[in-house]
LOMI-569788 format. One record per residue (C-alpha): residue number from 1; residue in three letters; chain; x, y, z. Coordinates in nm, 3 decimals, padded with zeros to 5 digits. Layout:
BEGIN
NUM / ala / A / X / Y / Z .
...
# end
This chain:
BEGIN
1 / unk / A / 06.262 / 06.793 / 10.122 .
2 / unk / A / 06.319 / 07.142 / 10.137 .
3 / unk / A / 06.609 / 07.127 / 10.417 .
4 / unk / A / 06.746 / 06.825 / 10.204 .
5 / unk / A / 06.762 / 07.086 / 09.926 .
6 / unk / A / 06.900 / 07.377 / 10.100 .
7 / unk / A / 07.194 / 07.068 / 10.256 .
8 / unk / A / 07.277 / 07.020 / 09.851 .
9 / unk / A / 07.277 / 07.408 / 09.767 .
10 / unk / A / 07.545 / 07.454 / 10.078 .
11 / unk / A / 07.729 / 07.180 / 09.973 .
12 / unk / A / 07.752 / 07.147 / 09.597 .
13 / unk / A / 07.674 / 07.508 / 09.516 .
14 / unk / A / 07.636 / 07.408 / 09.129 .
15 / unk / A / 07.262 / 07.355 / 09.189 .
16 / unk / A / 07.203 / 07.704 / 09.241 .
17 / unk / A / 07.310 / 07.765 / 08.842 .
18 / unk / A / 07.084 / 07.771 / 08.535 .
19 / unk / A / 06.987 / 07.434 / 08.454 .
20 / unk / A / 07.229 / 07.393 / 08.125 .
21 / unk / A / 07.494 / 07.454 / 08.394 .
22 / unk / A / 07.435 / 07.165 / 08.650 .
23 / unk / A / 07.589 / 06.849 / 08.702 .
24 / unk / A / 07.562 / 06.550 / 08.522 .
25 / unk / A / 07.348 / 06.301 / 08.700 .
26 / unk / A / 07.677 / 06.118 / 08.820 .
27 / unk / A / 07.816 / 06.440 / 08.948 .
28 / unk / A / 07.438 / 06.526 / 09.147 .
29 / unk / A / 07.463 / 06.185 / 09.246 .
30 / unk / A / 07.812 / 06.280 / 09.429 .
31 / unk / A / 07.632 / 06.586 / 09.546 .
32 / unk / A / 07.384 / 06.425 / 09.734 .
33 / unk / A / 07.608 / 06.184 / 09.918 .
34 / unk / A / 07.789 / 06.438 / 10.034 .
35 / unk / A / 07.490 / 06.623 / 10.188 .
36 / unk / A / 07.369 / 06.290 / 10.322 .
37 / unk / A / 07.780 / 06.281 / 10.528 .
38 / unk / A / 07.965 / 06.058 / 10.282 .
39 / unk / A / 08.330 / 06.174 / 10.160 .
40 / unk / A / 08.318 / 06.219 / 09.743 .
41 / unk / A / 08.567 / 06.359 / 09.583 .
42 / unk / A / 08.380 / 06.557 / 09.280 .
43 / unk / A / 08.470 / 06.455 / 08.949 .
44 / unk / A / 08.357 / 06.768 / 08.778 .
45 / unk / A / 08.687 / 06.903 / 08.586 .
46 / unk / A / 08.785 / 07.273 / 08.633 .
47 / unk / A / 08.621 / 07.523 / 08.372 .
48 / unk / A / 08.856 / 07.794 / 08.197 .
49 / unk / A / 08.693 / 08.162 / 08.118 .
50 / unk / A / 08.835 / 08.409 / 07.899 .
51 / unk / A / 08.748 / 08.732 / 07.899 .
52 / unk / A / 08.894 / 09.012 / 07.646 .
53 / unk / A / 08.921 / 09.325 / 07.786 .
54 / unk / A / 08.631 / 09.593 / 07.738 .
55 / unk / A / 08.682 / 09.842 / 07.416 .
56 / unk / A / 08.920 / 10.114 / 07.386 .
57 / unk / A / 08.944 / 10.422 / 07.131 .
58 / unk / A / 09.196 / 10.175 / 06.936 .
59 / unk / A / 09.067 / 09.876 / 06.946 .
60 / unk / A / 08.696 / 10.031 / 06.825 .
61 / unk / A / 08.902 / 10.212 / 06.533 .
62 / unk / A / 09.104 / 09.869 / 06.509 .
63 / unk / A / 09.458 / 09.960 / 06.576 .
64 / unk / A / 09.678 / 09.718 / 06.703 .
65 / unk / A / 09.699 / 09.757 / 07.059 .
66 / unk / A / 09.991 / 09.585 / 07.235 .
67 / unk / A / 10.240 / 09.785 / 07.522 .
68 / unk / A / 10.033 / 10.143 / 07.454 .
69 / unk / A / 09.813 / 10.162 / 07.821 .
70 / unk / A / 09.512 / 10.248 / 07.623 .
71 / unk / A / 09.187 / 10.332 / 07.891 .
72 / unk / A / 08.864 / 10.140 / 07.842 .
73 / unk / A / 08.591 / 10.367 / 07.659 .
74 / unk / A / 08.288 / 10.449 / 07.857 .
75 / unk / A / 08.125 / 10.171 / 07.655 .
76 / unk / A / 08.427 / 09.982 / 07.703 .
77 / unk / A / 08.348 / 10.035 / 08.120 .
78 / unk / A / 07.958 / 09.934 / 08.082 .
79 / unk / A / 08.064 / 09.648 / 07.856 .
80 / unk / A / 08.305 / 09.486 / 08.171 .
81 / unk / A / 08.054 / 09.581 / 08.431 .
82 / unk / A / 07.793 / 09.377 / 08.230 .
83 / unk / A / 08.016 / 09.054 / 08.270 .
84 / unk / A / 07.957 / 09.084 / 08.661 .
85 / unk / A / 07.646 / 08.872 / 08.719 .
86 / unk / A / 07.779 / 08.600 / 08.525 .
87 / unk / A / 08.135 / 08.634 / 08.746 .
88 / unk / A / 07.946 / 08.675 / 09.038 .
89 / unk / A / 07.755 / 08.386 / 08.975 .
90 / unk / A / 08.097 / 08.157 / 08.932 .
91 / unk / A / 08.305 / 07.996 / 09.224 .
92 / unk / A / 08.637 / 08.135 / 09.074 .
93 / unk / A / 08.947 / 07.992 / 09.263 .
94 / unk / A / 09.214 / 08.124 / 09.033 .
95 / unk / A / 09.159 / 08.456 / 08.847 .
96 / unk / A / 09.466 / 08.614 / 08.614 .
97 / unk / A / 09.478 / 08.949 / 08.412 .
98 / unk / A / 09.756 / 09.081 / 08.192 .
99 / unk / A / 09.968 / 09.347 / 08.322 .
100 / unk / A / 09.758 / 09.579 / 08.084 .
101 / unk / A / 09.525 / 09.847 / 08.208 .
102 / unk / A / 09.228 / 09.754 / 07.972 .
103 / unk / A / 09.274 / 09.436 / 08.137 .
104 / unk / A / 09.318 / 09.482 / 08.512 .
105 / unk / A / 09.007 / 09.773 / 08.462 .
106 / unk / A / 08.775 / 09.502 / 08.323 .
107 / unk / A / 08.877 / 09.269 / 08.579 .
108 / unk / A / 08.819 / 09.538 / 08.842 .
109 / unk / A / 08.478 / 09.595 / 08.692 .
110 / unk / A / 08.336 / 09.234 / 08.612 .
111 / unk / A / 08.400 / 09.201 / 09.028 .
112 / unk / A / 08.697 / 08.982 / 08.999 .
113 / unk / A / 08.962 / 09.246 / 09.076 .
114 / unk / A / 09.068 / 09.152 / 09.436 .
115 / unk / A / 09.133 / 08.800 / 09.344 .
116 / unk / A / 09.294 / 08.869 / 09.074 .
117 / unk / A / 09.680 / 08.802 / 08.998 .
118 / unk / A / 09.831 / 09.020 / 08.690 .
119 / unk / A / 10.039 / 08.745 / 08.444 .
120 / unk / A / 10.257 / 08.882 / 08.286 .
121 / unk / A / 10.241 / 08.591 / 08.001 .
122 / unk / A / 09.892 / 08.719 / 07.932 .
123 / unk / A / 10.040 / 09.057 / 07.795 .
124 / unk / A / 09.889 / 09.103 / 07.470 .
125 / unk / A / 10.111 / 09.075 / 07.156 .
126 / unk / A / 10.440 / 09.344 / 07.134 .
127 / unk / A / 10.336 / 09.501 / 06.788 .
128 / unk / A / 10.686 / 09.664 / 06.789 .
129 / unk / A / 10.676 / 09.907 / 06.482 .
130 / unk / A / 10.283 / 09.819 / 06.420 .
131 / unk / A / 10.199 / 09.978 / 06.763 .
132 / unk / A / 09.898 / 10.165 / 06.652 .
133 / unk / A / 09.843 / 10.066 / 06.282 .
134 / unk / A / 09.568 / 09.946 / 06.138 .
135 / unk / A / 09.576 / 09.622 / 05.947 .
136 / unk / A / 09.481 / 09.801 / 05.622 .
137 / unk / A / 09.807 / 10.035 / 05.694 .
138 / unk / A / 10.064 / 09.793 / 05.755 .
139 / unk / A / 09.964 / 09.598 / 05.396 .
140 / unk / A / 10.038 / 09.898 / 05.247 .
141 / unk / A / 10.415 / 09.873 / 05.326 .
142 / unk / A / 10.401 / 09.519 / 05.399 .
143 / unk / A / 10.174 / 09.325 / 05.140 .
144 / unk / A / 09.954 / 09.076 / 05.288 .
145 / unk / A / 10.137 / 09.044 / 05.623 .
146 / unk / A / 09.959 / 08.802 / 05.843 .
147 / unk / A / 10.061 / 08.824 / 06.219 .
148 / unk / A / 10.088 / 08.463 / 06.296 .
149 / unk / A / 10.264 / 08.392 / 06.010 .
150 / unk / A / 10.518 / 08.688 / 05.989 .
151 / unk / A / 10.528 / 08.827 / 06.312 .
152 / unk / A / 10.585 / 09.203 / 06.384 .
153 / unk / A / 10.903 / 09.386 / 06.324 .
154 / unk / A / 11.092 / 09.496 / 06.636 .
155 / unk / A / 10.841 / 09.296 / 06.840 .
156 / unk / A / 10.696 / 08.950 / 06.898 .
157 / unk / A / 10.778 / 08.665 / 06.695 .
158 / unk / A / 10.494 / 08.425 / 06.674 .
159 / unk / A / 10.736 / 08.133 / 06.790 .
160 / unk / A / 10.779 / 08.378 / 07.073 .
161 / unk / A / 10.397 / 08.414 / 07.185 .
162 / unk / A / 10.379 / 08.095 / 07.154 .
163 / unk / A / 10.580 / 08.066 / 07.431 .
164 / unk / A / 10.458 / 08.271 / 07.669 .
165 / unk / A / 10.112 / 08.091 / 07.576 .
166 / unk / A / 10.247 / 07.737 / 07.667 .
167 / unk / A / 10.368 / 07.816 / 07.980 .
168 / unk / A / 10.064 / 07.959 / 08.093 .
169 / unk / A / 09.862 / 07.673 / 08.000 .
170 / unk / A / 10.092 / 07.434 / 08.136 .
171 / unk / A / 10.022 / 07.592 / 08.468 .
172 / unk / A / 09.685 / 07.623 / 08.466 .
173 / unk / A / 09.656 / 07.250 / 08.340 .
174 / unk / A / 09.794 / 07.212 / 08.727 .
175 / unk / A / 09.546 / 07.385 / 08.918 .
176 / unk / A / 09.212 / 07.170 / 09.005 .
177 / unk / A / 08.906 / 07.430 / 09.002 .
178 / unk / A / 08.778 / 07.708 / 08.817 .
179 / unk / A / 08.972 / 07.989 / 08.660 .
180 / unk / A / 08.891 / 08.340 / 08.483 .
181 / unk / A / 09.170 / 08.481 / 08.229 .
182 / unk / A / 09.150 / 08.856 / 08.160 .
183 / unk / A / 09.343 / 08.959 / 07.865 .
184 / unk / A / 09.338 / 09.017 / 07.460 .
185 / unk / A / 09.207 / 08.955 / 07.162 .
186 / unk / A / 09.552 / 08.843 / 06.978 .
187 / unk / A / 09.649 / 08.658 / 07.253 .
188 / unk / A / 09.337 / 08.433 / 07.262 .
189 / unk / A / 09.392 / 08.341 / 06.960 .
190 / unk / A / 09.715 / 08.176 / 07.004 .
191 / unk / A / 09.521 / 08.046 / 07.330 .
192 / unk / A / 09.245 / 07.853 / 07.148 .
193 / unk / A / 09.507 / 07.765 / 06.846 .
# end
């Protein structure tokens, strides 16, 4: 029994995670038959992760944060190490970060960094003449501006985001196994939209 159970941990490594995170009982089912010397192709679809990068000085006093290489706080560091376990604990195939520093540090730090490949689609949004401003200071000259709806002046368009979104997700709807996004908090939005 036990050799039977380290057979299924070598080959269908998905029993080593947390119970919530195992196989359906078709999917063990596959496991086992593999371990036993039959062929199954797994039928367990590829899992998406995405991480925002860790805090920085502007993003904890909430200014918009898009082109400005802003470093990750020391909170900001301890935040992305703390994602490491649960990285470590992932079979990642594919792992992407923005071109961003904030990005590519938390990467670094969560233990992804020498898989990782920076996307440039996963830039976070060009604020053009918001770079920096709060929220509360741009509806001061610019009345209930809403950056999916009016964009930012001198930078990204939503239509143009949107974009840059779509053509990342049409490539990662080709790849077949598990992938970890490092990037922004604007940008997921449009992501999950």
């Amino acid at each position: 029994m036990a050799i039977a159970a380290a057979k299924r941990q070598q080959v269908c490594p998905s029993y080593a995670r947390p119970h919530k995170e195992r196989p359906n009982a078709r999917n063990r089912e596959s496991c086992l038959r593999v371990a036993e010397g039959e062929r199954v192709v797994s039928s367990i679809a590829p899992r998406l992760f995405y991480f925002r990068h860790g805090e920085t000085a502007w993003s904890l006093t909430g200014r918009h944060t898009g082109v400005t290489d802003t470093p990750l706080t020391v909170r900001g560091e301890s935040q992305a190490r703390a994602l490491a376990p649960w990285t470590a604990a992932i079979s990642f195939a594919h792992v992407f970060t923005s071109p961003r520093l904030r990005a590519r540090v938390t990467c670094e730090l969560a233990g992804l960094g020498a898989k990782a490949k920076v996307e440039p689609d996963l830039a976070e949004w060009n604020y053009g003449d918001f770079e920096g401003l709060r929220t509360v200071d741009i509806w001061k000259g610019s009345p209930g501006w809403d950056i999916f709806r009016d964009g930012c002046p001198n930078g990204e368009q939503a239509a143009a985001i949107g974009a840059r979104v779509d053509r990342r997700v049409a490539r990662l709807s080709e790849l077949d196994s598990d992938v970890a996004l490092f990037a922004h908090g604007q940008l997921g939005s449009v992501f999950v939209a």
